[in-house]
C-alpha positions as CSV (number, residue, x, y, z in Angstrom):
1,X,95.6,110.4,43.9
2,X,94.4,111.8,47.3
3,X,93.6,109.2,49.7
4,X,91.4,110.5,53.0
5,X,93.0,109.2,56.6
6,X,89.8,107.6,57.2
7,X,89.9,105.0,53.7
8,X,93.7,104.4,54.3
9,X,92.3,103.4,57.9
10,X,89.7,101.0,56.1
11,X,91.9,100.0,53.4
12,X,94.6,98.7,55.4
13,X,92.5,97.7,58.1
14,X,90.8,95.2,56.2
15,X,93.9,93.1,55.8
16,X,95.0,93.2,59.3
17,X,93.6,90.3,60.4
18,X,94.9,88.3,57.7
19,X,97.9,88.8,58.9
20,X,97.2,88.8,63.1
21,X,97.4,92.5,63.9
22,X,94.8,95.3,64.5
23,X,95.2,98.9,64.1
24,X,94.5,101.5,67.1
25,X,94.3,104.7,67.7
26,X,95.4,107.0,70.9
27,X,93.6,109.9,72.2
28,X,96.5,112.1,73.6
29,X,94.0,114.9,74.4
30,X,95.9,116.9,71.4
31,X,94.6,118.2,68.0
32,X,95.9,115.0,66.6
33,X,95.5,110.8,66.9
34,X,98.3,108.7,66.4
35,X,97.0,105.3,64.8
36,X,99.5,102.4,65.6
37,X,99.4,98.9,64.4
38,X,100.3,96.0,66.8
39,X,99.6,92.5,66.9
40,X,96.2,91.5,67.8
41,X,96.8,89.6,71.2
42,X,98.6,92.9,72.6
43,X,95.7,95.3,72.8
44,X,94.6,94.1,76.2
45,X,97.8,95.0,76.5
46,X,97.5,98.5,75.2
47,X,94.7,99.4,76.3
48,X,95.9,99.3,80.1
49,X,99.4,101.3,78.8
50,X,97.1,104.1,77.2
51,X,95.0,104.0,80.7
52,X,98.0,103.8,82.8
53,X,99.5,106.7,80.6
54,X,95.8,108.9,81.6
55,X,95.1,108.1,77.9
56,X,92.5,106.3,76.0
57,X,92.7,103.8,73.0
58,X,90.2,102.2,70.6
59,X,91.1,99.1,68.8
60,X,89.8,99.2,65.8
61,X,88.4,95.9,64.3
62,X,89.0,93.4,67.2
């Protein structure tokens, strides 16, 4: 069975905080978006890497 990116994304998403992480996604100014999964307290962290890179990230469900 076919799964869409987006439901995976949900799917697994929803457990994430169960277990302390969060999932986040990069905008490399490319045709694609790599989604990473880290633990929840480093997205701050993150976030200013991506910036620092001349990037941007959203956190998803933080």
């Amino acid at each position: 069975m076919a799964v869409r990116r987006r439901q995976l994304l949900r799917r697994c998403g929803r457990h994430y905080p169960d277990v302390g992480a969060a999932p986040a996604v990069l905008d490399i100014e490319s045709d694609c978006y790599p989604v990473v999964c880290l633990p929840a307290a480093r997205v701050q962290e993150l976030t200013v890497l991506a910036k620092r890179a001349g990037f941007t990230e959203w956190a998803r469900g933080v």
